[in-house]
ROKE-645203 format. One line per field, with one value per residue (C-alpha): residue in three letters; chain; x, z, y. Coordinates in steps of 0.25 Angstrom, whole numbers, plus 5000, padded with zeros to 4 digits. Example, Ala and Ser with C-alpha at 12.3 -4.5 7.8 and 13.67 -1.06 7.14 Angstrom:
2
rest = [ALA;SER] $
kette = [A;A] $
x = [5049;5055] $
z = [5031;5029] $
y = [4982;4996] $
end
This chain:
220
rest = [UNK;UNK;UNK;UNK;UNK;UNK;UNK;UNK;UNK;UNK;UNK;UNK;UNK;UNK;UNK;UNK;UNK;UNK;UNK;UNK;UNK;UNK;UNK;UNK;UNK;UNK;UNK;UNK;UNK;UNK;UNK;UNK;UNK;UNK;UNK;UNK;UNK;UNK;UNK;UNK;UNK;UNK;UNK;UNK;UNK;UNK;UNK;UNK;UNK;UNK;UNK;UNK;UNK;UNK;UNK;UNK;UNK;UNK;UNK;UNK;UNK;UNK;UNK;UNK;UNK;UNK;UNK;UNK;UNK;UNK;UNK;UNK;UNK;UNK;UNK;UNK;UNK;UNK;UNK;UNK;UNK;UNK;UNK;UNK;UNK;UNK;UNK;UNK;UNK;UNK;UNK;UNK;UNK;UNK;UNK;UNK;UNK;UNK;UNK;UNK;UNK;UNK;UNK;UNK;UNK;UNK;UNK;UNK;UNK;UNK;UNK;UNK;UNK;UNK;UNK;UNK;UNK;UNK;UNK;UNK;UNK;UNK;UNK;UNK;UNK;UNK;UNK;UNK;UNK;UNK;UNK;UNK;UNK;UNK;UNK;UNK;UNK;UNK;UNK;UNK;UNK;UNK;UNK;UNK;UNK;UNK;UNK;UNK;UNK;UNK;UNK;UNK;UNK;UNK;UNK;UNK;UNK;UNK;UNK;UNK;UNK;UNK;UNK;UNK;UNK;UNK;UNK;UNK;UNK;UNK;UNK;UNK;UNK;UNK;UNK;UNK;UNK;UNK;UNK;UNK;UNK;UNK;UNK;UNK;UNK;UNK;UNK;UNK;UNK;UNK;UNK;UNK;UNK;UNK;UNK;UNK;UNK;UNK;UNK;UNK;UNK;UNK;UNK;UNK;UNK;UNK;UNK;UNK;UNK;UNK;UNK;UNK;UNK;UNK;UNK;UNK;UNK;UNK;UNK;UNK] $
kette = [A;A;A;A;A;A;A;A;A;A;A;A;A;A;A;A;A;A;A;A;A;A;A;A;A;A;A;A;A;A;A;A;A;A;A;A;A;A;A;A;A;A;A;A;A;A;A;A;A;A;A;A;A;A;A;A;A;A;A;A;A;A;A;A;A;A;A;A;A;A;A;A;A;A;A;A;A;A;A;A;A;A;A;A;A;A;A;A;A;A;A;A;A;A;A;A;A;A;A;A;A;A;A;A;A;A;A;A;A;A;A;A;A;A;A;A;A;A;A;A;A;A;A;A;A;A;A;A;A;A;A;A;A;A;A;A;A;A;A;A;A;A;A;A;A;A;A;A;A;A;A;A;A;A;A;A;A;A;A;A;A;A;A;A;A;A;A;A;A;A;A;A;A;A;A;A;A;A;A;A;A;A;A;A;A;A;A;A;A;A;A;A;A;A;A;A;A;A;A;A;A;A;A;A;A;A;A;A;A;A;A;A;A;A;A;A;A;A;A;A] $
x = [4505;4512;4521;4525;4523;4535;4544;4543;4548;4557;4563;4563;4571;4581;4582;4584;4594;4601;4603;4609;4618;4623;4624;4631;4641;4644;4646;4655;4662;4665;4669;4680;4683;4686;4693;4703;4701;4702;4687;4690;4678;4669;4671;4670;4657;4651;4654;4648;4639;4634;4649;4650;4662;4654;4643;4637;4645;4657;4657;4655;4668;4675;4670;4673;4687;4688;4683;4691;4705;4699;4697;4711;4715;4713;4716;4731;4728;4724;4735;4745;4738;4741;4755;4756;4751;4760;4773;4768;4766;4782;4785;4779;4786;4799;4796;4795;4809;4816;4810;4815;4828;4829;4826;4837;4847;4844;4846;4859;4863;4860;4868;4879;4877;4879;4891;4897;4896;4903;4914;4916;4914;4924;4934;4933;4936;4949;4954;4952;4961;4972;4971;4973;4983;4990;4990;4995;5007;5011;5007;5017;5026;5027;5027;5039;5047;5045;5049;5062;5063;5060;5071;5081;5080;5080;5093;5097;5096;5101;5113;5113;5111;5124;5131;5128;5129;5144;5147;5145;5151;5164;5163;5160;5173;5181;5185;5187;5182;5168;5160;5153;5138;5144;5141;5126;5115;5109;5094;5084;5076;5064;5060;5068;5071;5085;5092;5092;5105;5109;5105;5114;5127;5123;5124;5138;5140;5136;5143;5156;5155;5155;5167;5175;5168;5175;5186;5187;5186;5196;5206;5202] $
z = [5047;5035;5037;5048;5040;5030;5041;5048;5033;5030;5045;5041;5028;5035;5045;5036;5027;5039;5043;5030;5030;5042;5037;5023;5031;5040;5028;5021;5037;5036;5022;5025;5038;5030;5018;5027;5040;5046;5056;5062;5053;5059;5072;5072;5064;5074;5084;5075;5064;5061;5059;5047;5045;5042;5033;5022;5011;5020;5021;5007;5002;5011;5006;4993;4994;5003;4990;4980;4989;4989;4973;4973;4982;4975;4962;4968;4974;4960;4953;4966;4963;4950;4950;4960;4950;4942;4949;4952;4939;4938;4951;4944;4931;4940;4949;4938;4930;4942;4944;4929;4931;4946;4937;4927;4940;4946;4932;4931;4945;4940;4930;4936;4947;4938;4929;4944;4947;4934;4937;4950;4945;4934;4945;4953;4940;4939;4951;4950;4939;4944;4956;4946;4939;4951;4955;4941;4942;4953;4949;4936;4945;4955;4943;4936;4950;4949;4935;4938;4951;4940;4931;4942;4947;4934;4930;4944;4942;4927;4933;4944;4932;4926;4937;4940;4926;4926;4939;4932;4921;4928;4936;4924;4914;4926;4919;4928;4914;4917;4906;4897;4903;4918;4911;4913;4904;4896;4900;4897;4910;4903;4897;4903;4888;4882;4872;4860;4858;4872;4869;4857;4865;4875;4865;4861;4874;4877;4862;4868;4880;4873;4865;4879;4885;4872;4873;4889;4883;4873;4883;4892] $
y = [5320;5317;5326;5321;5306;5312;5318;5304;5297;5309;5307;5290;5292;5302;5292;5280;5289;5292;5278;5271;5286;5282;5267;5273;5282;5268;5261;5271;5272;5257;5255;5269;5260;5247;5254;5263;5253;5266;5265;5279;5286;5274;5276;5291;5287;5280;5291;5303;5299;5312;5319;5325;5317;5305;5313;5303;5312;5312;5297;5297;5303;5296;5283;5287;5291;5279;5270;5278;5274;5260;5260;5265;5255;5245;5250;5249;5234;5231;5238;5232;5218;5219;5222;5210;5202;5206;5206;5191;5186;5192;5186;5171;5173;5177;5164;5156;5159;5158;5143;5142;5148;5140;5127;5130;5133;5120;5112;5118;5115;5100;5102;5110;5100;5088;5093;5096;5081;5076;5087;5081;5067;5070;5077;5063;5056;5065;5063;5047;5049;5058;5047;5036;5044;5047;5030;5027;5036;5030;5017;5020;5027;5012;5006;5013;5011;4995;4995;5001;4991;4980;4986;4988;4974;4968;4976;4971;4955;4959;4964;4951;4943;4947;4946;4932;4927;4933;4927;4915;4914;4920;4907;4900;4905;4909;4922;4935;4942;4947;4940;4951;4948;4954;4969;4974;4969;4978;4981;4990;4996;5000;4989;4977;4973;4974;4981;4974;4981;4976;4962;4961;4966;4955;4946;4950;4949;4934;4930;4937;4928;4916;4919;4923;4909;4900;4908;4903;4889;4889;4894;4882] $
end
């Protein structure tokens, strides 16, 4: 009787070893299945548990190998992780001197901007004075052609002047002998003033004209 009691034990401990094996090799089945994502070895699993394939030792290799790539795994993630943080902090420090340098652009655009308006600004101004310049010449220029209007006309009533004083004092003496003042006056253009030079042989010319008028008496 209690040897069948310990084959009943023996046959309970196989059992319940049995059981959390099968559990194990589940466990070890799924964790491959999540790892690889590959559910293949599951299935077949669930189909023949007993296969040799799918032997506690069996699974236990393949779990490790599995865990040793995962290990590795993420040895790379950590090392590729690392380098991105890395080429990030350069991408930053890049992001930031360009800002810098996009600042120093746009404060010399203002300034290129500002000196560009006081070129135009200064251009407008020269044109404003070519145009003045231009309205001054010919301002100068009508003014220099009324001048010599002014002078001809003056020389012109000089010369009717003379002409009329003449005619008088023909009429006056009744001598055919043109009197000296029926010559041209003397006269400057550019000034409207005469020679002094002039002004003295005028007055020669006037004392001669006495003398021929008491002259005219005295033969009266």
């Amino acid at each position: 009787a209690m040897r069948h009691q310990m084959l009943a034990q023996l046959r309970a401990t196989l059992s319940q070893r049995y059981t959390e094996s099968e559990a194990f090799k589940r466990v070890m089945l799924e964790l491959e299945a999540e790892t690889t994502g590959d559910r293949s070895m599951l299935d077949r699993h669930s189909e023949d548990p007993e296969s040799n394939d799918f032997s506690f030792g069996t699974l236990q290799d393949r779990v490790q190998s599995c865990w040793s790539n995962v290990l590795a795994s993420l040895d790379e993630q950590q090392k590729l992780k690392m380098e991105l943080q890395a080429r990030q902090q350069e991408a930053i420090a890049r992001s930031s001197e360009l800002a810098a340098k996009q600042e120093e652009l746009s404060s010399r655009r203002q300034e290129l901007n500002a000196e560009l308006a006081e070129v135009a600004k200064i251009e407008a101004e020269r044109d404003e004075l070519f145009r003045q310049e231009a309205e001054l010449e010919r301002a100068v220029a009508a003014a220099r052609r009324r001048v010599r209007e002014l002078e001809l006309d003056r020389k012109a009533q000089q010369e009717r002047e003379a002409e009329r004083l003449s005619q008088r004092q023909r009429r006056r003496w009744g001598s055919p002998t043109p009197s000296p003042m029926t010559g041209p006056v003397a006269f400057t253009i550019s000034t409207g003033r005469q020679d002094p030079l002039l002004s003295g042989n005028r007055s020669n010319n006037c004392s001669n004209r006495l003398d021929g008028c008491r002259r005219s008496c005295a033969l009266m």
